[in-house]
PDB file of N, CA, C and O in Angstrom:
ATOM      1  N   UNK A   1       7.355  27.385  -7.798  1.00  0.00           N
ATOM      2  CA  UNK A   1       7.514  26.263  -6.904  1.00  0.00           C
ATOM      3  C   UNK A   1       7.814  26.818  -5.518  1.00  0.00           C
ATOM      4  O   UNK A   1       8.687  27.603  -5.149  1.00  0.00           O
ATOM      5  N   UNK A   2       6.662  26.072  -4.729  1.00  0.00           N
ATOM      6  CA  UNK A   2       7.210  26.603  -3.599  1.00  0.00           C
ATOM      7  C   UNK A   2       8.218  25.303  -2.299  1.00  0.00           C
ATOM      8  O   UNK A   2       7.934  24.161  -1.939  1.00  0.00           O
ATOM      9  N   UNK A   3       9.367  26.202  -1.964  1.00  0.00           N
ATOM     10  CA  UNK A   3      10.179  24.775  -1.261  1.00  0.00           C
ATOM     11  C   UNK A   3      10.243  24.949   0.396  1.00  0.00           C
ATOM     12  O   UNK A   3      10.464  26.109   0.741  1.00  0.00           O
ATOM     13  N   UNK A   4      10.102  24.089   1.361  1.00  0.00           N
ATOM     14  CA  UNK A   4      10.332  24.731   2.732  1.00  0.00           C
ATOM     15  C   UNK A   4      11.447  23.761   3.156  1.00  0.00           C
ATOM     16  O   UNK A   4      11.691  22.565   2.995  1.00  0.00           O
ATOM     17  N   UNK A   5      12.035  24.849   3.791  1.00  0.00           N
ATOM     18  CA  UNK A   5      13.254  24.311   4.630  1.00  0.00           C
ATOM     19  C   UNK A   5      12.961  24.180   6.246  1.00  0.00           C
ATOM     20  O   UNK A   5      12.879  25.083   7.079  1.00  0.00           O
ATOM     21  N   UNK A   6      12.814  22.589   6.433  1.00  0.00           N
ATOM     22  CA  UNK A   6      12.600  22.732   7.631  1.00  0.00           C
ATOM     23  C   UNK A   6      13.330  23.375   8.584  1.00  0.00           C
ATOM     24  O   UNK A   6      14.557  23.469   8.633  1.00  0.00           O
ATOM     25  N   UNK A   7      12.137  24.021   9.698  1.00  0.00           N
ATOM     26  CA  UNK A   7      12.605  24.667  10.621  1.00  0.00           C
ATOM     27  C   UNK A   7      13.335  26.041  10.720  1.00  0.00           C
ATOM     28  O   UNK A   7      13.991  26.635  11.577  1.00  0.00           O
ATOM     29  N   UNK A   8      12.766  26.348   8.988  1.00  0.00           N
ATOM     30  CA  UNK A   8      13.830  27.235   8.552  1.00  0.00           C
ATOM     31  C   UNK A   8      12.829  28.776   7.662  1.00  0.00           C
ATOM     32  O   UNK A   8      13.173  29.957   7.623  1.00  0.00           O
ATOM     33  N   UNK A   9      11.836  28.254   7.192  1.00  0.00           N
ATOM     34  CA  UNK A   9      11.240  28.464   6.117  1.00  0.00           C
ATOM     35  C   UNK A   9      10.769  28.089   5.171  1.00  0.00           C
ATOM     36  O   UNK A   9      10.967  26.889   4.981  1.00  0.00           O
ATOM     37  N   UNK A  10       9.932  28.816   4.095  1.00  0.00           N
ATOM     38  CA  UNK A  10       9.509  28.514   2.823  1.00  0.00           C
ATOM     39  C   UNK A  10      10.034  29.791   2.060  1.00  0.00           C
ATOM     40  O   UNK A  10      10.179  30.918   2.533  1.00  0.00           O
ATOM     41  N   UNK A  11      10.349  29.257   0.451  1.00  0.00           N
ATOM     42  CA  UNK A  11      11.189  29.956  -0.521  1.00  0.00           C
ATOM     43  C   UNK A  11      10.436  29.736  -1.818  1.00  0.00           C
ATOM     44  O   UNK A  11       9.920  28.660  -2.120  1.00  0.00           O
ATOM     45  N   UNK A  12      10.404  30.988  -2.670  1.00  0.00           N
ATOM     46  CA  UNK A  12       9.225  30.634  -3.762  1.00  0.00           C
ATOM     47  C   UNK A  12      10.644  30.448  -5.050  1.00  0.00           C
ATOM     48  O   UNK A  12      11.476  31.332  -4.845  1.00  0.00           O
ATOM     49  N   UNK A  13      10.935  29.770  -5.931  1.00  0.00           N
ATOM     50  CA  UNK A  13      11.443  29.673  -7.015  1.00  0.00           C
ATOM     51  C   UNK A  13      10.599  29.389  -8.356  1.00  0.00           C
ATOM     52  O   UNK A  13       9.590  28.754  -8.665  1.00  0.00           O
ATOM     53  N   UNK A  14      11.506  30.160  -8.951  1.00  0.00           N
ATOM     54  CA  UNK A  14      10.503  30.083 -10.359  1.00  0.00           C
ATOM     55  C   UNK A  14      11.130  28.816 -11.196  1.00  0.00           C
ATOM     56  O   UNK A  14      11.852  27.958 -10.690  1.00  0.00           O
ATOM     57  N   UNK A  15      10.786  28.853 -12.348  1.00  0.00           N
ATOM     58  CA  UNK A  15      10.917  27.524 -13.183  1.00  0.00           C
ATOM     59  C   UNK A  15      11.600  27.044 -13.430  1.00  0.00           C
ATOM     60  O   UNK A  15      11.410  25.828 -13.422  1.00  0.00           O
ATOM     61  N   UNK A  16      13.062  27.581 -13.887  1.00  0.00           N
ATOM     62  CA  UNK A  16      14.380  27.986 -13.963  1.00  0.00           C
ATOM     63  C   UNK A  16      15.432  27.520 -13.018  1.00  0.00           C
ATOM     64  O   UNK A  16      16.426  26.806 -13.151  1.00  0.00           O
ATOM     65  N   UNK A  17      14.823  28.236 -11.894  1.00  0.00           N
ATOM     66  CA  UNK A  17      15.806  27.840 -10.637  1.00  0.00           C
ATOM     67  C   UNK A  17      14.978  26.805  -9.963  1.00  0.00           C
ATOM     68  O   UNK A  17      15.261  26.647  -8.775  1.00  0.00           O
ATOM     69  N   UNK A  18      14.122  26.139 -10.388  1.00  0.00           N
ATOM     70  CA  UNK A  18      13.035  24.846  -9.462  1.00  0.00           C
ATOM     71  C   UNK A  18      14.172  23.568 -10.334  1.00  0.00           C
ATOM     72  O   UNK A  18      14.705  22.576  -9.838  1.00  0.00           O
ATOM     73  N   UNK A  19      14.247  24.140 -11.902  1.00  0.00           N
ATOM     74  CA  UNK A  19      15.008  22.953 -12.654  1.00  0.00           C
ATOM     75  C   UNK A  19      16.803  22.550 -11.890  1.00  0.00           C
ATOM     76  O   UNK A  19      17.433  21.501 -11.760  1.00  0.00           O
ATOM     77  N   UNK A  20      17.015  23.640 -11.625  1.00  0.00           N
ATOM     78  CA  UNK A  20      18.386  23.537 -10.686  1.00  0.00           C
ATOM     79  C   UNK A  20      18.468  22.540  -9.529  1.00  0.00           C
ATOM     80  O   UNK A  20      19.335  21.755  -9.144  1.00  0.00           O
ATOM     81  N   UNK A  21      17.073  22.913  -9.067  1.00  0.00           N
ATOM     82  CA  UNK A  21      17.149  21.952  -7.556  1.00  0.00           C
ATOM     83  C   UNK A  21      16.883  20.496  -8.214  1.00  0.00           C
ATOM     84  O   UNK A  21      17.594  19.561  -7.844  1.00  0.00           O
ATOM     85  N   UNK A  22      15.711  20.252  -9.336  1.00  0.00           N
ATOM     86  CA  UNK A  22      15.810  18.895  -9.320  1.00  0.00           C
ATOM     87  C   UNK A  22      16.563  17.759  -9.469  1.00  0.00           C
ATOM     88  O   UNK A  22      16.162  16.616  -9.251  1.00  0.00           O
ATOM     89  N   UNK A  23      17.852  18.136  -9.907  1.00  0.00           N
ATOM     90  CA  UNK A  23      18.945  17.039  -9.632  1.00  0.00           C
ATOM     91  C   UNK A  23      19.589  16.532  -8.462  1.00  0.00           C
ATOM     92  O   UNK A  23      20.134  15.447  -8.259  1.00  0.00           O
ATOM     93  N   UNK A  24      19.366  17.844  -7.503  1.00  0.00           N
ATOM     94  CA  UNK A  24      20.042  17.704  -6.278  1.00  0.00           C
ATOM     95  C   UNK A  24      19.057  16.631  -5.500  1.00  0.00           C
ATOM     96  O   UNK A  24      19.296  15.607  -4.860  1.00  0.00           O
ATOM     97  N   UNK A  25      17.900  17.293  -5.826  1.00  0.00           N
ATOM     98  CA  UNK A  25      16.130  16.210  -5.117  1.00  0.00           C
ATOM     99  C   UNK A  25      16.787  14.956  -5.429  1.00  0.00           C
ATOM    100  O   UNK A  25      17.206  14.226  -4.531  1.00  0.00           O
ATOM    101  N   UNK A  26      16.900  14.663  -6.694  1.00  0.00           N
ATOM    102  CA  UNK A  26      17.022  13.363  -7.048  1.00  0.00           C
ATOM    103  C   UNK A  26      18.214  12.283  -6.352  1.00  0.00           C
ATOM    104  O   UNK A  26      18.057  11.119  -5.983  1.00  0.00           O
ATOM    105  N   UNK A  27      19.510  13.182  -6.328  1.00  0.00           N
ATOM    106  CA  UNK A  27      20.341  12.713  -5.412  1.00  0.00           C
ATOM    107  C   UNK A  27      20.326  13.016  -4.233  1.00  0.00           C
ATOM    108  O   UNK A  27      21.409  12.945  -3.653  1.00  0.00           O
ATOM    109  N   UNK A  28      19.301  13.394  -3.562  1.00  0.00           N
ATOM    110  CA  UNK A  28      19.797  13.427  -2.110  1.00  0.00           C
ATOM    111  C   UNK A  28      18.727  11.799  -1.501  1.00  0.00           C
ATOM    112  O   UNK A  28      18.825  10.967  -0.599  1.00  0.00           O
ATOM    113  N   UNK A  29      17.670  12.119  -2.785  1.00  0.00           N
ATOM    114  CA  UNK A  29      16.597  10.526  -2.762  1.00  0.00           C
ATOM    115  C   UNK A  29      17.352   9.045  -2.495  1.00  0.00           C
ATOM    116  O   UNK A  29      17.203   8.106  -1.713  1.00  0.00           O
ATOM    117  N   UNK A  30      18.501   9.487  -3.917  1.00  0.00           N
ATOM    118  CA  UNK A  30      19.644   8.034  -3.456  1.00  0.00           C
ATOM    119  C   UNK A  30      20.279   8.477  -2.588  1.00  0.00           C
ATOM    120  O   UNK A  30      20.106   7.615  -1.726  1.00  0.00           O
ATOM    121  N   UNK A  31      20.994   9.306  -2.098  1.00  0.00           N
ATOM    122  CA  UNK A  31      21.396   8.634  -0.706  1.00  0.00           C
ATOM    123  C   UNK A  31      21.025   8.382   0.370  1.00  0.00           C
ATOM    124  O   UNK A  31      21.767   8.032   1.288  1.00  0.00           O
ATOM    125  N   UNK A  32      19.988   8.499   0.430  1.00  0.00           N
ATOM    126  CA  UNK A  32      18.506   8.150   1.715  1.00  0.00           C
ATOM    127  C   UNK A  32      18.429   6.949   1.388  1.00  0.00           C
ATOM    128  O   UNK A  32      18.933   6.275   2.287  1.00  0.00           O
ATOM    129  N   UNK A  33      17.984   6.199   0.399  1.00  0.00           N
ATOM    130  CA  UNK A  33      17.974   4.989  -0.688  1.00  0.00           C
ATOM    131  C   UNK A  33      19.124   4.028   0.355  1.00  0.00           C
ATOM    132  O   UNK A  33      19.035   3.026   1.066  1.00  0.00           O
ATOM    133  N   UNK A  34      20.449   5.220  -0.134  1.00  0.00           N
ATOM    134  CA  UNK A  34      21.674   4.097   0.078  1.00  0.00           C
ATOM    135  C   UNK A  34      22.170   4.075   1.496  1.00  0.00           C
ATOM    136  O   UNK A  34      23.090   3.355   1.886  1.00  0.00           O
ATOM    137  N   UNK A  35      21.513   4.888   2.212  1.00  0.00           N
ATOM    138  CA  UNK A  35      22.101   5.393   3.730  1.00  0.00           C
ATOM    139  C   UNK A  35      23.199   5.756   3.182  1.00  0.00           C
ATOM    140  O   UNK A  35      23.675   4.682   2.814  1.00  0.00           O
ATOM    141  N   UNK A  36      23.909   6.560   2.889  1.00  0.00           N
ATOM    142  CA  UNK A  36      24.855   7.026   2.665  1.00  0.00           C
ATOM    143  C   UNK A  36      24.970   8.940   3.324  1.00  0.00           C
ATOM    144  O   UNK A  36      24.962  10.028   2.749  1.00  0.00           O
ATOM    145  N   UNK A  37      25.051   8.576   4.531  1.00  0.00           N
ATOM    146  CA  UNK A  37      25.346   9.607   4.825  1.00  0.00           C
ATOM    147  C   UNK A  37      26.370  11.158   4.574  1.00  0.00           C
ATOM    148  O   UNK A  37      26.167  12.309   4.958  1.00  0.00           O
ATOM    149  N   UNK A  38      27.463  10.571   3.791  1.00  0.00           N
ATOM    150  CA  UNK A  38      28.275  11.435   3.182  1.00  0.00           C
ATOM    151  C   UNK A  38      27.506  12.454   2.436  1.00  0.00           C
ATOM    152  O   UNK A  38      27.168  13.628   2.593  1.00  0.00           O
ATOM    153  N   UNK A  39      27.339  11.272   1.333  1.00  0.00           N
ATOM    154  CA  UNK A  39      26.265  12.147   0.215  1.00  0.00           C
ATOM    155  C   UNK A  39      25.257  13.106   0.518  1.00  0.00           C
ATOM    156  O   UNK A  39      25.177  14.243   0.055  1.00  0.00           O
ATOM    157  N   UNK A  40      24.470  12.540   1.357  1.00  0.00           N
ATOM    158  CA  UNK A  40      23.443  13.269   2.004  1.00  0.00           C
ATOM    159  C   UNK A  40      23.589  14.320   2.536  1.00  0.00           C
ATOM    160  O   UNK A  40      22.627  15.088   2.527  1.00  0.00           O
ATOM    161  N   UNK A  41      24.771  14.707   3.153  1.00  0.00           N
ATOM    162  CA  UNK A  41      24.792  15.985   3.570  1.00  0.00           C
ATOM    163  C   UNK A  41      25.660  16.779   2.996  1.00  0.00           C
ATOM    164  O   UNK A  41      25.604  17.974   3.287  1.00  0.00           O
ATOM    165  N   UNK A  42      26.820  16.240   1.905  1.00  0.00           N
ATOM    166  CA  UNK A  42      27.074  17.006   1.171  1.00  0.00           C
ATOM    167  C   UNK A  42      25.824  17.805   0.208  1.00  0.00           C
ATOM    168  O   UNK A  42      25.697  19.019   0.042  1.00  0.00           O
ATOM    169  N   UNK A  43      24.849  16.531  -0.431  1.00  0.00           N
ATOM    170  CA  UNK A  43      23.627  16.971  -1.073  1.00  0.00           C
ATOM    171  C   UNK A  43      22.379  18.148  -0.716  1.00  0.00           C
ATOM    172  O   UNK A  43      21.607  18.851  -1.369  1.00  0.00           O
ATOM    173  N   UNK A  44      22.665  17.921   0.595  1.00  0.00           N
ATOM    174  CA  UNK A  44      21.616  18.957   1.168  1.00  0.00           C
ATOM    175  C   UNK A  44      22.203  20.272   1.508  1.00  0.00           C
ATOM    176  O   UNK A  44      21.683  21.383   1.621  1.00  0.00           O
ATOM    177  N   UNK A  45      23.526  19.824   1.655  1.00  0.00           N
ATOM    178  CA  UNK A  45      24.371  21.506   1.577  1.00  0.00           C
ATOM    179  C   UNK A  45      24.162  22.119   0.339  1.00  0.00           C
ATOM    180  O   UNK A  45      24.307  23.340   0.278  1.00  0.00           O
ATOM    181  N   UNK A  46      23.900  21.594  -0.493  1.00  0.00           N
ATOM    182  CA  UNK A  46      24.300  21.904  -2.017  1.00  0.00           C
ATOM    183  C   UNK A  46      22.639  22.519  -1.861  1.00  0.00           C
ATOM    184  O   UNK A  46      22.526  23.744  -1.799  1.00  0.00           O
ATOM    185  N   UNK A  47      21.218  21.561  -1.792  1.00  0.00           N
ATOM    186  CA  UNK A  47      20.360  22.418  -2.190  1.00  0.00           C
ATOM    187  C   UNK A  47      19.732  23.055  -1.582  1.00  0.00           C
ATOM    188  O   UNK A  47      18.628  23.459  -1.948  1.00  0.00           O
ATOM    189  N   UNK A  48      20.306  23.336  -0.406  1.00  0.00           N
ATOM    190  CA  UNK A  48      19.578  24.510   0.842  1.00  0.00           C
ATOM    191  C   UNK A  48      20.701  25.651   0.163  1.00  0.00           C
ATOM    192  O   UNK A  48      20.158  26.687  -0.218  1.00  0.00           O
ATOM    193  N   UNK A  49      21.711  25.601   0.034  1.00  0.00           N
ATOM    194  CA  UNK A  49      22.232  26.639  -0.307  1.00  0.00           C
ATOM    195  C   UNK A  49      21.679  27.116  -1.693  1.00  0.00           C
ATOM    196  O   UNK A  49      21.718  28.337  -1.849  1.00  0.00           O
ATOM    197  N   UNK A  50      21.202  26.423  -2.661  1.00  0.00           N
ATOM    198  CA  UNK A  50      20.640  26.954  -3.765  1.00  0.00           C
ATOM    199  C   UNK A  50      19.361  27.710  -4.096  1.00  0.00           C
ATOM    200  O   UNK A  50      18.884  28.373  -5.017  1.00  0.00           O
ATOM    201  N   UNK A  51      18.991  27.195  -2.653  1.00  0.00           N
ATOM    202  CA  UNK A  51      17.413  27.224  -2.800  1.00  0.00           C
ATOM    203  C   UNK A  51      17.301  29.490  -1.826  1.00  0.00           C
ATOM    204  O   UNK A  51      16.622  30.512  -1.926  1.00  0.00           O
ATOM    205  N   UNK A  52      18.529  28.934  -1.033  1.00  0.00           N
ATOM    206  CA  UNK A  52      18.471  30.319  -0.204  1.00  0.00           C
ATOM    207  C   UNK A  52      19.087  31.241  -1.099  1.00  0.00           C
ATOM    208  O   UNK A  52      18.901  32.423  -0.812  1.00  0.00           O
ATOM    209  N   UNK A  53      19.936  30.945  -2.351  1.00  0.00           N
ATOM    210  CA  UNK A  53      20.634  31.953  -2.796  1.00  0.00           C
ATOM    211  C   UNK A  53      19.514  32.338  -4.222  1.00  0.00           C
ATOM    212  O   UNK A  53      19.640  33.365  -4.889  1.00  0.00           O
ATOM    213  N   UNK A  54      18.779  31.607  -4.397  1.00  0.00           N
ATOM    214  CA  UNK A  54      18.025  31.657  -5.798  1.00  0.00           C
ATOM    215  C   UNK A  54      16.374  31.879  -5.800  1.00  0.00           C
ATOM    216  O   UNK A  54      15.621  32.185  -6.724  1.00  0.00           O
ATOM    217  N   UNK A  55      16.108  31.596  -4.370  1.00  0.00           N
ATOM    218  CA  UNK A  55      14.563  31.768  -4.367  1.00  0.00           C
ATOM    219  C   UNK A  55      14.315  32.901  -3.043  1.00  0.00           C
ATOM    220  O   UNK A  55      15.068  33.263  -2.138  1.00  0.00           O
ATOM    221  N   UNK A  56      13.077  33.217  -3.351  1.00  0.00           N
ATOM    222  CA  UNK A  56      12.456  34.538  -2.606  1.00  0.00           C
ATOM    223  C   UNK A  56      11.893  34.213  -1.678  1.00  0.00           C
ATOM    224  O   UNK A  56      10.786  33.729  -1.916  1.00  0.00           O
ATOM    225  N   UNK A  57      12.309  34.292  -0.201  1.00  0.00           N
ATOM    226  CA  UNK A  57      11.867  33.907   0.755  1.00  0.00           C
ATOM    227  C   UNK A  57       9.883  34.648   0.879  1.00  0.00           C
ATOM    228  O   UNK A  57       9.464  35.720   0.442  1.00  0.00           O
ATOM    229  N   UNK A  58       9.156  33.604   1.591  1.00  0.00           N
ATOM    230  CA  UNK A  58       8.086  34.166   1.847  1.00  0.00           C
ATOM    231  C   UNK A  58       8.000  34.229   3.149  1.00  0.00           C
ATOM    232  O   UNK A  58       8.419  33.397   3.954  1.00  0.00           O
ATOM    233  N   UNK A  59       7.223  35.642   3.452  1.00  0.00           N
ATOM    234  CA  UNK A  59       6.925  36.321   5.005  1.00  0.00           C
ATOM    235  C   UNK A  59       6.284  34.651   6.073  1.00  0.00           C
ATOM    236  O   UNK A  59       5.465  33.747   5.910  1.00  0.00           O
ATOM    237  N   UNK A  60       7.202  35.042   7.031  1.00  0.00           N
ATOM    238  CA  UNK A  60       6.520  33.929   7.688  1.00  0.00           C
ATOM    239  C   UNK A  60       5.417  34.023   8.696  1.00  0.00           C
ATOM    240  O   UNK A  60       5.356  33.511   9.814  1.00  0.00           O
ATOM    241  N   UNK A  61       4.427  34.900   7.973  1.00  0.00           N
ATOM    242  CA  UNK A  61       3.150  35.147   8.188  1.00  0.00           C
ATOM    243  C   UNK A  61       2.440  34.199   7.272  1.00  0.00           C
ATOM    244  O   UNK A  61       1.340  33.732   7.569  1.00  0.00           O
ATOM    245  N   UNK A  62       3.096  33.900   6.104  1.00  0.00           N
ATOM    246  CA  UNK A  62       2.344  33.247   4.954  1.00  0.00           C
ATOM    247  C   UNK A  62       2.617  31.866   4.469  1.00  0.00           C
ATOM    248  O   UNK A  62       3.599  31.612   3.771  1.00  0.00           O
ATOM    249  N   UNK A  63       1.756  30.988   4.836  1.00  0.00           N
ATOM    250  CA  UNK A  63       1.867  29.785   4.779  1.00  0.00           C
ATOM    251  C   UNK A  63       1.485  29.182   2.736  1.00  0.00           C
ATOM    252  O   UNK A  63       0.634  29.714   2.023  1.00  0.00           O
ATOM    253  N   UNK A  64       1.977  28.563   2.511  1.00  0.00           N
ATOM    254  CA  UNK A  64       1.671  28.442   1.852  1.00  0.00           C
ATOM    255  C   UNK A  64       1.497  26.485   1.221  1.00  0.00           C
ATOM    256  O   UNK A  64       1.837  25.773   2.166  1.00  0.00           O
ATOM    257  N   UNK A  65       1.159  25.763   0.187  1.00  0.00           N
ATOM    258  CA  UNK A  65       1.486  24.679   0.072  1.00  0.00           C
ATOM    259  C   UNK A  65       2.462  24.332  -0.519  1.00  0.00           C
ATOM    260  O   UNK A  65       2.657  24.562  -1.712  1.00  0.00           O
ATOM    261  N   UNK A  66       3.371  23.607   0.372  1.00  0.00           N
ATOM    262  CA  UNK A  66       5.039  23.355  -0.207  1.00  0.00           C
ATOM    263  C   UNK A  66       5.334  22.318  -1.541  1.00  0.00           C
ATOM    264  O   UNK A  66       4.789  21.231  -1.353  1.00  0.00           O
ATOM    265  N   UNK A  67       6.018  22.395  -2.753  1.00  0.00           N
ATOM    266  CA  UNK A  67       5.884  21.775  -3.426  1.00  0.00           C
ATOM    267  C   UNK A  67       7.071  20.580  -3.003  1.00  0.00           C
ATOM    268  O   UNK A  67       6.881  19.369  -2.882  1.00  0.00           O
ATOM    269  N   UNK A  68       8.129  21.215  -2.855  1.00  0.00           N
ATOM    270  CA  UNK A  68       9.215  19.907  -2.139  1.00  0.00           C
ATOM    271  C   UNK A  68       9.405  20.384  -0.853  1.00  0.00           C
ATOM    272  O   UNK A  68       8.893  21.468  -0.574  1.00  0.00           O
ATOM    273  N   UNK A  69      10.077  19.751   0.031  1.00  0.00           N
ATOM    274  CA  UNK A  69      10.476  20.098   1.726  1.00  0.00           C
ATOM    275  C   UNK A  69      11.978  19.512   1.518  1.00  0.00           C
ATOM    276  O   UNK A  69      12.125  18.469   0.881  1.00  0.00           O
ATOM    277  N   UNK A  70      12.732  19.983   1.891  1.00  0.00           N
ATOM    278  CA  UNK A  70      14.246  19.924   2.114  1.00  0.00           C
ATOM    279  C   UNK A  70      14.315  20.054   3.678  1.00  0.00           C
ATOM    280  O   UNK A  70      13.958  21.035   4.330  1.00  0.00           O
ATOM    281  N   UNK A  71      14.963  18.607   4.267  1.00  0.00           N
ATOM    282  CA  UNK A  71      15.094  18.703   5.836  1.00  0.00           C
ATOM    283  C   UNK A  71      16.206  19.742   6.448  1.00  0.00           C
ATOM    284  O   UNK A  71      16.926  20.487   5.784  1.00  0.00           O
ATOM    285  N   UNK A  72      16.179  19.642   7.557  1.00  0.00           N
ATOM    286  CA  UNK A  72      17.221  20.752   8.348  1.00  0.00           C
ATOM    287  C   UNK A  72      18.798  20.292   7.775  1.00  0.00           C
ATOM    288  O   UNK A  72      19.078  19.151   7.406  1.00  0.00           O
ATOM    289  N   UNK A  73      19.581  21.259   7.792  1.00  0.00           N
ATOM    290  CA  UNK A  73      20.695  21.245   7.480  1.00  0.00           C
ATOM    291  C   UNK A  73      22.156  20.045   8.667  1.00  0.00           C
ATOM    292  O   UNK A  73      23.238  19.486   8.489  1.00  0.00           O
ATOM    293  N   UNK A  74      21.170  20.264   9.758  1.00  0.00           N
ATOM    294  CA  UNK A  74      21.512  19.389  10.883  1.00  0.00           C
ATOM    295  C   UNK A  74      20.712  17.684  11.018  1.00  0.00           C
ATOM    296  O   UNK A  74      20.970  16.936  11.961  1.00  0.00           O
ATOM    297  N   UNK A  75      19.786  17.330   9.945  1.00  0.00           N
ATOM    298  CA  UNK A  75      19.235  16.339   9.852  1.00  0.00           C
ATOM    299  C   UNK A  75      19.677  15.210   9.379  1.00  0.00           C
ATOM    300  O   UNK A  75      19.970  15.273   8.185  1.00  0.00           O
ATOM    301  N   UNK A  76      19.818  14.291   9.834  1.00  0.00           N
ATOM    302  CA  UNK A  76      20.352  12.600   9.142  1.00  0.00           C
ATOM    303  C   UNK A  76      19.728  12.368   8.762  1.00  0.00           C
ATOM    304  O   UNK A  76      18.620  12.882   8.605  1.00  0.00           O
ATOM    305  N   UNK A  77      20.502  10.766   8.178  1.00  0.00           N
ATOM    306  CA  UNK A  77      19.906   9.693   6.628  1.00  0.00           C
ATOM    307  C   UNK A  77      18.777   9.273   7.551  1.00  0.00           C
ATOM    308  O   UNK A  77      17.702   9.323   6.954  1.00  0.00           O
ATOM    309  N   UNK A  78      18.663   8.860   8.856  1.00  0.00           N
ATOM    310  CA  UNK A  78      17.773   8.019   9.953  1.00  0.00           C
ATOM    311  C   UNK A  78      16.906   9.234   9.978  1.00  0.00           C
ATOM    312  O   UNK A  78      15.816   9.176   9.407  1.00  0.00           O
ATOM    313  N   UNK A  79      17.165   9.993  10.396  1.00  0.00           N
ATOM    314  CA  UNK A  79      15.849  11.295  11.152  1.00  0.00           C
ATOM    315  C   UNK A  79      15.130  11.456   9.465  1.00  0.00           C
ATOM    316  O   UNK A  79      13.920  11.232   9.464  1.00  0.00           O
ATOM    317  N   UNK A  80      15.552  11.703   8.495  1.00  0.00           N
ATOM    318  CA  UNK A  80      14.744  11.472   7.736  1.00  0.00           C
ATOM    319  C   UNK A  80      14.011  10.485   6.647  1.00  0.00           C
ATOM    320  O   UNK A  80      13.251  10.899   5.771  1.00  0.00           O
ATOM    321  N   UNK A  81      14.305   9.356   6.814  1.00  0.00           N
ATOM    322  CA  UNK A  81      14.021   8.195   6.717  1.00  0.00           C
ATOM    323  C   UNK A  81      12.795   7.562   7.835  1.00  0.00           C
ATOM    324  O   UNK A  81      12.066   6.576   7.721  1.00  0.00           O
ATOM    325  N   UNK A  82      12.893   8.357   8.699  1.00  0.00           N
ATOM    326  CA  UNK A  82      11.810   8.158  10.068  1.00  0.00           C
ATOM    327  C   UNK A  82      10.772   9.218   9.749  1.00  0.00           C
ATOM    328  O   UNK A  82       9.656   9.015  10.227  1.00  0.00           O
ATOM    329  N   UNK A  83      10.937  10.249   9.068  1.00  0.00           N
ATOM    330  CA  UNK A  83       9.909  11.240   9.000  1.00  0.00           C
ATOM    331  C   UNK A  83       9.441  11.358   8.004  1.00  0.00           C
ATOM    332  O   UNK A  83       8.449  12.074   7.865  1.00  0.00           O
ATOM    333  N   UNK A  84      10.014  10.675   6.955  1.00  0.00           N
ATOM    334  CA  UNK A  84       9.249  10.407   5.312  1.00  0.00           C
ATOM    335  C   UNK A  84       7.905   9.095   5.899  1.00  0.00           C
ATOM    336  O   UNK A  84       6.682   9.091   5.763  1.00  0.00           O
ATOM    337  N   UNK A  85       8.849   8.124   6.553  1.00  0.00           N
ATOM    338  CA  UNK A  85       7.846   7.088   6.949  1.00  0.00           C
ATOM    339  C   UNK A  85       6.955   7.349   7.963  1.00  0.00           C
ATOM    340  O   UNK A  85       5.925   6.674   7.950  1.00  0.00           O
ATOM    341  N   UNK A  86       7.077   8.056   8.724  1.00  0.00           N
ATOM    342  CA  UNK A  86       5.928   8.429   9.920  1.00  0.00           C
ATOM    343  C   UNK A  86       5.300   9.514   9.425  1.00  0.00           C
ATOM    344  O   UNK A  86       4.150   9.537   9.864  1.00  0.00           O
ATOM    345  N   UNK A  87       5.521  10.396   8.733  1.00  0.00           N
ATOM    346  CA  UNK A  87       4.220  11.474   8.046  1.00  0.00           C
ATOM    347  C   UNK A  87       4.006  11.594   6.504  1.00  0.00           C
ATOM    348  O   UNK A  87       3.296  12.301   5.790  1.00  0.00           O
ATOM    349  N   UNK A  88       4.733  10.809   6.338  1.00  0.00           N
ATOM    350  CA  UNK A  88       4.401  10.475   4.559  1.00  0.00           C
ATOM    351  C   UNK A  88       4.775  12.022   3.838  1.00  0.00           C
ATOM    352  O   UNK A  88       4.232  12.512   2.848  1.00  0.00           O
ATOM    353  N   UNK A  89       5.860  12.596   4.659  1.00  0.00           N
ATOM    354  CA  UNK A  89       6.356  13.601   3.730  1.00  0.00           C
ATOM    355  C   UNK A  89       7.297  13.383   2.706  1.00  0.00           C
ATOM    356  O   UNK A  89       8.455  13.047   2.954  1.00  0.00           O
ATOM    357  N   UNK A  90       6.756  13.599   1.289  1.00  0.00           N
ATOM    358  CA  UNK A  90       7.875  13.419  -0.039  1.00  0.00           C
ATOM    359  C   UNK A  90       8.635  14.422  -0.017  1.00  0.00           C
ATOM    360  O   UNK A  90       8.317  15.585  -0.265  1.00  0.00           O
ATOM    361  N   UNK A  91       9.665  14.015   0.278  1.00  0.00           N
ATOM    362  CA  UNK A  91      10.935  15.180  -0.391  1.00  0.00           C
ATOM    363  C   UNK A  91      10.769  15.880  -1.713  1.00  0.00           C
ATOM    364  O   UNK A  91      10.792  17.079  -1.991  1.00  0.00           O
ATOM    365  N   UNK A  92      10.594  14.786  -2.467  1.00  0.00           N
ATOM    366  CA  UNK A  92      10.517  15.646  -4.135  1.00  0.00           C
ATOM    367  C   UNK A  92       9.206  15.327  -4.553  1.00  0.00           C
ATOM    368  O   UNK A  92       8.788  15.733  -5.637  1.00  0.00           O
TER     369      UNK A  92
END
């Protein structure tokens, strides 16, 4: 699986550690859902940090097609709620 962190990179995880992130995907979905900003950035602390400690960064010469996108670590419930709807990017 490959994941990019905006503004940040892309990270390749294998099957194992892709199953780790999908709970976090799932809750960071509801709190976008709920505007709940708390959650949300507790949530995205949780899977940017998982994703940097568990997956293999790729050269950023090499693009590749992202399987999930995890927004910037500095990003809100609004900034991404505006950028799911204006470029039809799925989080999970």
């Amino acid at each position: 699986m490959i994941v990019r962190i905006l503004g940040e990179g892309q990270y390749e995880l294998d099957e194992a550690e892709a199953a780790q992130l999908a709970p976090l995907d799932l809750e960071l979905d509801a709190a976008v859902d709920r505007d709940d900003e708390s959650a949300f950035r507790t949530t995205l602390g949780n899977a940017v940090r998982l994703v940097r400690s568990v997956g293999t960064p790729l050269p950023p010469d090499e693009l590749a097609a992202s399987d999930l996108i995890l927004p910037s670590l500095d990003a809100s419930v609004d900034e991404v709620r505006k950028l799911l709807a204006e470029d039809g990017i799925h989080l999970g």
